[in-house]
C-alpha positions as CSV (number, residue, x, y, z in Angstrom):
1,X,107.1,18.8,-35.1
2,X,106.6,16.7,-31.5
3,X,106.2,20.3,-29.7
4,X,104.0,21.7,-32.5
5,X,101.5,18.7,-31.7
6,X,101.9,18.7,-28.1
7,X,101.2,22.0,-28.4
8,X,97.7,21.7,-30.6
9,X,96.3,18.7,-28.0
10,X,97.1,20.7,-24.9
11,X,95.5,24.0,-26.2
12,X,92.8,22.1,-27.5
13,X,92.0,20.1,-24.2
14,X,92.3,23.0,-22.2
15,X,89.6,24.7,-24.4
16,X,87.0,22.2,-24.2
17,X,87.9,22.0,-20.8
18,X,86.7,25.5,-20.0
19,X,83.3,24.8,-21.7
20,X,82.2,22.1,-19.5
21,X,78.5,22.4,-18.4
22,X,77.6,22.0,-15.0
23,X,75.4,19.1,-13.6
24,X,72.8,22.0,-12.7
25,X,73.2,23.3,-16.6
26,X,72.6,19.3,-17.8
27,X,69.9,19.0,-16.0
28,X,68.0,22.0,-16.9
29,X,69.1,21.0,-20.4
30,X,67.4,17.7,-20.5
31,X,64.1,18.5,-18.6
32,X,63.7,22.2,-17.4
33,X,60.7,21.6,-14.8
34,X,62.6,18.9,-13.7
35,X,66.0,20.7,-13.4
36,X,64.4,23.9,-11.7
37,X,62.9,22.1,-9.0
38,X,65.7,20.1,-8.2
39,X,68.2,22.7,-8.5
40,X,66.1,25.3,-6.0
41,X,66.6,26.0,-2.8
42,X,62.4,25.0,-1.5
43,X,61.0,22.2,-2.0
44,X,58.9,21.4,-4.8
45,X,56.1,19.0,-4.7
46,X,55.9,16.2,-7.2
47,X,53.5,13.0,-8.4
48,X,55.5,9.7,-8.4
49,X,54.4,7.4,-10.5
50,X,56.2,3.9,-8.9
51,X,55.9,0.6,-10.6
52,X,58.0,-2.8,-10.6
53,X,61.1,-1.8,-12.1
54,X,61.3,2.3,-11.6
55,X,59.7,5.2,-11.0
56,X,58.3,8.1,-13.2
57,X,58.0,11.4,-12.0
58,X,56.0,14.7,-12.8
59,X,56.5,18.5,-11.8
60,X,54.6,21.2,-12.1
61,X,54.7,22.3,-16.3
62,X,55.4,18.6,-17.2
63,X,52.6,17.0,-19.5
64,X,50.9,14.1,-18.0
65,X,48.5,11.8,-19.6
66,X,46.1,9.9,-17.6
67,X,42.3,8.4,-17.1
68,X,40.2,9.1,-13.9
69,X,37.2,7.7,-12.6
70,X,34.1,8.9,-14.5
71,X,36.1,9.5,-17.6
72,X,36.1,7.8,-20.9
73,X,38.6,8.8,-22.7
74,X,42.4,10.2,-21.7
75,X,43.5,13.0,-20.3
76,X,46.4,15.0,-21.6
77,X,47.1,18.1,-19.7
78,X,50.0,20.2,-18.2
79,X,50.4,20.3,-14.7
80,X,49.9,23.9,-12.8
81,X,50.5,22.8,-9.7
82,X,50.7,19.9,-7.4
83,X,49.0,20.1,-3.6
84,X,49.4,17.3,-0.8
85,X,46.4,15.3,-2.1
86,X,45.5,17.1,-5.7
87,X,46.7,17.9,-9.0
88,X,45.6,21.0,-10.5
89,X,45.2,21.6,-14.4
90,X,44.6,25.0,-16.3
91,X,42.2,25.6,-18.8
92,X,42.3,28.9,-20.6
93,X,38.3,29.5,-21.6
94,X,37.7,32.0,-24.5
95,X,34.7,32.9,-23.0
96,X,35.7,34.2,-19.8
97,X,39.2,35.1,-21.3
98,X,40.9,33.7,-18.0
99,X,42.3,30.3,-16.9
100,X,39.6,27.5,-15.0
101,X,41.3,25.5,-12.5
102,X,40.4,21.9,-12.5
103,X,41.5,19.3,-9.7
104,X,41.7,15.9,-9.5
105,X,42.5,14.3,-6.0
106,X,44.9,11.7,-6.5
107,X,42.2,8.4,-5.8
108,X,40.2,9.7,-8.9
109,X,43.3,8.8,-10.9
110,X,42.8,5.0,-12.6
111,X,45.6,4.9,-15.3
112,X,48.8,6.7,-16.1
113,X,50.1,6.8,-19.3
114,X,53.4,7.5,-20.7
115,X,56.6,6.9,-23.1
116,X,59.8,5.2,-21.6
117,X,62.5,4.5,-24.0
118,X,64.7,6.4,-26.5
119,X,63.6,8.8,-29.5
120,X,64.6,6.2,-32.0
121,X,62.5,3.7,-30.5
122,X,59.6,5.8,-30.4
123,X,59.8,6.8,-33.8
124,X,60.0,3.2,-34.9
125,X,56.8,2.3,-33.2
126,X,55.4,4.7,-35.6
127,X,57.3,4.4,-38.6
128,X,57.4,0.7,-38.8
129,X,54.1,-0.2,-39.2
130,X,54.0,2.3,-42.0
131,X,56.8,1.3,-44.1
132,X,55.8,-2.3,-43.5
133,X,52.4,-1.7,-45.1
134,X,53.8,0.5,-48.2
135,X,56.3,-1.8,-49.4
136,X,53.6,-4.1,-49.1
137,X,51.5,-2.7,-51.5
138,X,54.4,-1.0,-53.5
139,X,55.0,-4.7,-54.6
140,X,51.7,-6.2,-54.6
141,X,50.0,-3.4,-57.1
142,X,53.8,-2.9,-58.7
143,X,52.4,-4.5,-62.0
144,X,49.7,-1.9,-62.3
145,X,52.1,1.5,-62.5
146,X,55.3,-0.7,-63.6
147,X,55.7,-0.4,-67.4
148,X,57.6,-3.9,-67.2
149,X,55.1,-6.2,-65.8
150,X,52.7,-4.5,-67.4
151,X,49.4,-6.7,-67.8
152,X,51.1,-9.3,-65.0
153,X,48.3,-10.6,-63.0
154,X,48.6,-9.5,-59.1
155,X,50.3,-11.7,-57.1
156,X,51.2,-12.8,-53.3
157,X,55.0,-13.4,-53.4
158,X,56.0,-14.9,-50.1
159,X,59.0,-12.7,-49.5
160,X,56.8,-9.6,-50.0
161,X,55.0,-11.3,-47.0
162,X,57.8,-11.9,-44.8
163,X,59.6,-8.2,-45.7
164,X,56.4,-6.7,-44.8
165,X,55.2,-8.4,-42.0
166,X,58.7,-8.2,-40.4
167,X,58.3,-4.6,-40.5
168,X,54.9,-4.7,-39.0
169,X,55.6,-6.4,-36.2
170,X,58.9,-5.0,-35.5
171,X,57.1,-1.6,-35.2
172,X,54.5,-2.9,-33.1
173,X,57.0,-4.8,-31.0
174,X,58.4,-1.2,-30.7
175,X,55.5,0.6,-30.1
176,X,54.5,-1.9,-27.3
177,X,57.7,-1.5,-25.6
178,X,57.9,1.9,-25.3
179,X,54.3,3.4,-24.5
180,X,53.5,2.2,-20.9
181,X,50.0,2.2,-19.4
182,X,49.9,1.6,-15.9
183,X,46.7,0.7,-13.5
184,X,47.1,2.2,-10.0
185,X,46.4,-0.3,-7.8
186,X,48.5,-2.6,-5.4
187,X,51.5,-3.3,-7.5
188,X,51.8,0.6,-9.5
189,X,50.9,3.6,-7.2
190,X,50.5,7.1,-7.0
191,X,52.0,9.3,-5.0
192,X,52.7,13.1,-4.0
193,X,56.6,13.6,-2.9
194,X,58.7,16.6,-2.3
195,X,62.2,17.6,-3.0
196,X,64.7,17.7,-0.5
């Protein structure tokens, strides 16, 4: 019965053994644009986005969201291709039925934005707020669709407030933790590196 198990555990080992990725397989995995220009033999230009604390980096194909000078509102495009002092965005126009290149050089760029934490995290910033505000007024009109308190009057309970608010601000505690916006300037700059 010992061999028989012995047996099982060494076959089995030896089996997921054999399937192990490889680093270059992982990273491709995780973030392909990433993984391909770090696993090629040129090198790749990049924007590095360093602040206190780490760094954040973009390759061409990766989604960047930002606001440059003129601008009001955000931008959220992929990147085509990074230059030594520009970024360069696609835009496929219907009328022309062909892509227009647009370039921003990198001291038109005022604010990066962009999410740094896990899924769950993320989610919650969203979700949060949400299910704070339902349950909130789940229990506050509850005497309105409730056949048991029906004809109650409406009423504040306290631990309504405190379940609700709780979720609230957990979510926005969330939310603010996870969705970065950084001003270039002295402390957070912008910069165009290359692999290898």
């Amino acid at each position: 019965m010992k061999w028989i198990l012995f047996l099982l555990t060494t076959l089995s080992a030896s089996t997921l053994l054999a399937q192990s990725p490889t680093t270059e397989e992982l990273l491709r995995k995780s973030n392909p644009s990433m993984g391909r220009a770090l696993t090629s033999n040129q090198s790749v230009r990049y924007i590095a986005v360093d602040y206190p604390g780490g760094r954040k980096r973009y390759f061409a194909g990766d989604e960047i969201v930002f606001k440059a000078k003129g601008q009001n509102g955000k931008i959220r495009d992929n990147i085509f291709a990074v230059t030594d002092s520009t970024v360069v965005f696609a835009d496929f126009s219907e009328i022309t039925n062909q892509n227009e290149f647009v370039e921003y050089r990198l001291d038109q760029i005022r604010k990066v934005y962009f999410m740094n934490g896990s899924g769950l995290a993320v989610q919650a910033g969203y979700l949060l707020p949400v299910a704070g505000v339902l349950y909130f007024v789940m229990d506050f009109f509850s005497p309105v669709w409730n056949q048991e308190f029906k004809g109650a009057p409406l009423q504040l309970r306290s631990s309504t407030a405190i379940v609700s608010g709780g979720l609230f601000g957990l979510g926005a505690l969330c939310f603010k933790s996870t969705h970065k916006s950084l001003k270039i300037g002295n402390r957070n700059r912008l910069r165009i590196l290359k692999t290898m």
